[in-house]
C-alpha positions in Angstrom: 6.7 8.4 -10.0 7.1 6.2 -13.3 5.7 7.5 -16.5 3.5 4.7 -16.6 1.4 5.7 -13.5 -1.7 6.8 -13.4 -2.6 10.3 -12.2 -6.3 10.0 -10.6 -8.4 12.6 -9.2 -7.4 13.5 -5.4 -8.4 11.8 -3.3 -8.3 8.5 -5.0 -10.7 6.1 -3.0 -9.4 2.8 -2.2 -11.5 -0.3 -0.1 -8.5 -2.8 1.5 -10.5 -5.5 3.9 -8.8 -7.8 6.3 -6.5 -4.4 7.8 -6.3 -5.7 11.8 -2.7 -6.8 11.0 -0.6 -8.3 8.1 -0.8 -7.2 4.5 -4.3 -5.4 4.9 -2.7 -3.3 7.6 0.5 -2.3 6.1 -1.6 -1.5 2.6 -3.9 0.9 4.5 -0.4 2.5 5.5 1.3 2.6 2.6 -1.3 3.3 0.6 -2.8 6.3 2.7 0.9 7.6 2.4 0.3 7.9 -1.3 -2.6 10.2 -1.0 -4.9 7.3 -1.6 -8.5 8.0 0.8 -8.1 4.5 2.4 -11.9 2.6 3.7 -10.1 -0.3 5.9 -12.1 -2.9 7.4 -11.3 -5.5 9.9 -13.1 -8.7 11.3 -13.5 -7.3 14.3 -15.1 -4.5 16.4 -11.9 -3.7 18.4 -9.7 -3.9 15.3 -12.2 -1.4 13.9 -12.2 1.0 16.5 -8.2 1.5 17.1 -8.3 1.5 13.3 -10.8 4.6 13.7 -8.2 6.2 16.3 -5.1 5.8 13.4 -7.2 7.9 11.6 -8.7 5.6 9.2 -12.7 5.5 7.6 -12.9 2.0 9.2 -16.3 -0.3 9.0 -16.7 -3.7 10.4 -16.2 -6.4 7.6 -16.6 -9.7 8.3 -16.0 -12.3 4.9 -18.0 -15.1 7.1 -21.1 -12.5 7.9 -23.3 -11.5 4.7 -25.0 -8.5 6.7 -21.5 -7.0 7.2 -20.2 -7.3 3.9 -23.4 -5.7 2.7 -23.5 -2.8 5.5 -19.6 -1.9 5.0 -20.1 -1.9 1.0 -23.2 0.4 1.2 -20.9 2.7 4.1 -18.2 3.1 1.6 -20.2 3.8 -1.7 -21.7 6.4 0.5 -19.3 8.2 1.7 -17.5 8.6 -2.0 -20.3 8.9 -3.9 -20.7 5.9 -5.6 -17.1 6.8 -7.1 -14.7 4.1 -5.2 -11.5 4.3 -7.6 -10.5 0.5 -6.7 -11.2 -2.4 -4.6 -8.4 -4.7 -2.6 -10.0 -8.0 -1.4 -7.9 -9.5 1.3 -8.0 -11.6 4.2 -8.1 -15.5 4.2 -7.2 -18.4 6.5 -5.7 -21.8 6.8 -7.4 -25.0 7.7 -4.2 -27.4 7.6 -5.0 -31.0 7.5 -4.9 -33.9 5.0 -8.3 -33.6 2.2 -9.6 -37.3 3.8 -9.4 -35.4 7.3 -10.8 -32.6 6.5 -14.2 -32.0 8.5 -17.1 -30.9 5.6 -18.0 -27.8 7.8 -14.6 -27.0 7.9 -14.4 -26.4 4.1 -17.8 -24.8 3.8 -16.9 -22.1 6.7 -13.1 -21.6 5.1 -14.7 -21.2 1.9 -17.2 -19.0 2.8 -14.5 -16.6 4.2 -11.5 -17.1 1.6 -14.0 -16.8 -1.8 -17.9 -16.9 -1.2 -17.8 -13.5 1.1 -14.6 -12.0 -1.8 -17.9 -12.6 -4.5 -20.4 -10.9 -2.4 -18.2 -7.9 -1.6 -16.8 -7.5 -5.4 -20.5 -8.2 -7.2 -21.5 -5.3 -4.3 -18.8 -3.1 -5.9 -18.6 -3.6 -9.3 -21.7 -2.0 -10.5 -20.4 1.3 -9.6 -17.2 1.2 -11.3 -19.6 0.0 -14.5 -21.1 3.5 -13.8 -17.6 5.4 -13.7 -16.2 3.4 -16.4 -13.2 3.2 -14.2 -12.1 0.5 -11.5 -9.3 -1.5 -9.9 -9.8 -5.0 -8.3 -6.8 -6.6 -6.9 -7.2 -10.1 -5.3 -4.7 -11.2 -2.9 -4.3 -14.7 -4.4 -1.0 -16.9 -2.9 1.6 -19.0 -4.6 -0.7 -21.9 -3.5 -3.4 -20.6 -6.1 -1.1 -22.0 -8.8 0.5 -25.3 -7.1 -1.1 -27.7 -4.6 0.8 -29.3 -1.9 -0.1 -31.4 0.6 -1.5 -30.9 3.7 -2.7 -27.6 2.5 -5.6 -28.8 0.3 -8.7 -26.9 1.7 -6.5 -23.6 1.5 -5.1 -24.4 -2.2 -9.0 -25.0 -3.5 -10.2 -22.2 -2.1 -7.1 -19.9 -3.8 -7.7 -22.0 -7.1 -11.2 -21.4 -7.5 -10.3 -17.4 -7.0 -7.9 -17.6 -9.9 -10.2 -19.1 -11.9 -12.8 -16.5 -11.1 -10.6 -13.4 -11.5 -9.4 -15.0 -14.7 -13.0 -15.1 -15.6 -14.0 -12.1 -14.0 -11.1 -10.2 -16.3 -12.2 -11.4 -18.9 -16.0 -10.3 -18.4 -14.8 -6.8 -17.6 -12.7 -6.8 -20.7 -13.6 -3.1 -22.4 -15.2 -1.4 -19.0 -12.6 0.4 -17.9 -12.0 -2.1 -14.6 -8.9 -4.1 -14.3 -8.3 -7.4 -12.5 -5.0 -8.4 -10.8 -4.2 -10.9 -8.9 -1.2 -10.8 -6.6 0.8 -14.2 -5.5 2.6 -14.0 -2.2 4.8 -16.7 -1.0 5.6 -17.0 2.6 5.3 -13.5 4.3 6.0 -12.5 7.6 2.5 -12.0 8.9 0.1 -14.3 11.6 -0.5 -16.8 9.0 1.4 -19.4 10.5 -0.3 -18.7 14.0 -4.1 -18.7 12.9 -3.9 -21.7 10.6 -2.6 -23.4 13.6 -5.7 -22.6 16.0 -7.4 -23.7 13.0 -5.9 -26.7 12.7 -6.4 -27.5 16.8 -10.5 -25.9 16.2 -11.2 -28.4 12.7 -8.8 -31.8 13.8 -7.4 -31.7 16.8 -5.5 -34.2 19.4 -8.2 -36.7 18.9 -8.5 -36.9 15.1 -5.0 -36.5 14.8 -4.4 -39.3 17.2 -6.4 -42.0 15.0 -5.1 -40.7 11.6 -3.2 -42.2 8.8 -1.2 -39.1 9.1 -0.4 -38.8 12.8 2.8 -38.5 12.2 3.4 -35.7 9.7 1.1 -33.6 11.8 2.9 -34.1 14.7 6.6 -32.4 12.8 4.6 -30.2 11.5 2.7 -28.7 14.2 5.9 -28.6 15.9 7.3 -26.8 13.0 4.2 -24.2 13.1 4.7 -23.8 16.9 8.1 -22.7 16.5 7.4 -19.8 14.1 10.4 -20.2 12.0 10.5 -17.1 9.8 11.8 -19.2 6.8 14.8 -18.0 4.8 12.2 -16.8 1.7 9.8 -14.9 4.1 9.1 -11.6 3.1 7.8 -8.5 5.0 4.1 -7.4 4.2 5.6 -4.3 2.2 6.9 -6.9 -0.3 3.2 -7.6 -0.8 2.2 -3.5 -1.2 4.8 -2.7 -3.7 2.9 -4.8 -6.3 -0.1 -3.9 -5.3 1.1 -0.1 -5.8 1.3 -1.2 -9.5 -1.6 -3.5 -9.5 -3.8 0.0 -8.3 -1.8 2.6 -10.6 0.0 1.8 -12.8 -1.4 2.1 -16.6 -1.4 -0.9 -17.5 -1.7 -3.2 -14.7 -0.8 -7.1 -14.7 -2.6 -10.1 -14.2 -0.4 -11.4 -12.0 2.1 -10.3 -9.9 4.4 -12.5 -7.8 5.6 -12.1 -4.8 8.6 -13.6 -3.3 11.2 -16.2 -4.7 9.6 -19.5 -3.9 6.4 -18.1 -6.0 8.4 -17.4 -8.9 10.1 -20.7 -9.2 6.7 -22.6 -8.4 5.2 -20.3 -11.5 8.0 -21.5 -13.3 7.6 -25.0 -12.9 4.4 -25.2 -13.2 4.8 -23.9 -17.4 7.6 -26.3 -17.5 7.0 -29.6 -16.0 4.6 -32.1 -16.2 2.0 -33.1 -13.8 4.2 -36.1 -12.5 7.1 -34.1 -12.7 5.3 -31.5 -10.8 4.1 -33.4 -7.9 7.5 -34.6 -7.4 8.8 -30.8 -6.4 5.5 -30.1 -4.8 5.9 -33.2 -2.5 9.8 -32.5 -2.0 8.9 -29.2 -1.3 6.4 -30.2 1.5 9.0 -32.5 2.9 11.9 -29.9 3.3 9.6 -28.2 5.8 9.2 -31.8 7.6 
């Protein structure tokens, strides 16, 4: 372990949500395997139980359902005392589709589970850590919380709007012994892909598509999505933990942590070019997966 790691009381307590698969699952892992006391939560009740039969604290946390984010936050103060060491907000979905496409209760119900329900569970937490003067909060953000591109602009708002708020929210905390970090994945090897195209068949479908001005970049693209190409960039979820590992214990923890190569370069650019400049790689980077 590197000098610049934390050592915590054992156990250390550690809420991940969004653990039926993915990053969340793969962080309730990894991170139990560093003595951390893992609470994992999943959408769903079946998720929940064969969480239960790994041997996991598991409650039933739902980003789109107030009552459960309420219930599982009062279960896990509970059963560590008020004392929860750190807080990993994860989880969030995909509604592809162009912004003048984009059905209004599709953006209220994908916002509702990718921030509003992240604010409810966090404001939930946070007095506690006040109390402790201790506390960790890692926000799994993406590379589309710092560029747009199109196609993608219901995701990419709601991923803005958390940077903005765990900027904020860092800020606000400055002094209190809780840190903010927010980590930036790229493509990752995870169901992704597969749920954002349900979504996109749920929120547009074969008969908005079919009278759209962009019919036909739906129709490569949902081809593309149906294949499941892996990408040559596309990471494994552990990618994703091994920052989060620093995010939780390392002294001084980032800000920001990036995750995977097209991330980096995207962070990059974003410093370095200017906004016309900028949507030029954002729209040639769109096309290349035309």
């Amino acid at each position: 372990m590197s000098d610049d790691l934390l050592m915590y009381r054992k156990p250390r307590t550690l809420l991940i949500t969004g653990c039926s698969s993915g990053i969340g699952e793969a962080a309730a892992h990894l991170m139990r395997g560093r003595d951390w006391r893992v609470f994992a939560t999943a959408r769903k009740v079946e998720d929940v139980d064969r969480l239960k039969q790994q041997g996991f604290e598991a409650f039933r946390l739902d980003y789109e359902d107030p009552d459960s984010i309420m219930n599982a936050a009062d279960s896990v103060l509970e059963a560590c005392d008020g004392k929860l060491d750190a807080l990993f907000n994860n989880g969030a979905y995909a509604v592809p589709g162009a912004i003048e496409d984009m059905p209004v209760a599709a953006l209220r119900t994908l916002f509702e589970a990718n921030f509003i329900g992240w604010h409810d569970l966090t404001q939930r937490i946070i007095p506690s850590m006040r109390l402790n003067r201790n506390g960790r909060i890692v926000q799994c953000s993406s590379v589309l919380g710092l560029v747009a591109l199109k196609y993608r602009g219901a995701y990419t708002a709601s991923k803005f709007a958390l940077e903005a708020y765990s900027d904020t929210l860092r800020q606000e905390l400055w002094g209190t012994g809780i840190h903010v970090s927010l980590i930036e994945p790229g493509p990752i090897d995870t169901h992704f892909t597969q749920n954002a195209l349900a979504n996109f068949d749920r929120w547009i479908g074969p008969e908005a598509m079919k009278d759209s001005p962009h019919r036909k970049a739906y129709e490569k693209r949902r081809k593309r999505m149906e294949k499941g190409e892996p990408g040559p960039f596309k990471l494994p979820s552990s990618a994703v933990v091994k920052r989060l590992i620093h995010a939780l214990e390392a002294k001084r923890p980032k800000p920001r942590y990036y995750v995977t190569i097209p991330t980096t370069v995207m962070g990059v650019a974003k410093r370095l070019l200017s906004t016309k400049l900028m949507d030029r790689v954002s729209l040639a980077a769109a096309k290349s997966e035309e």
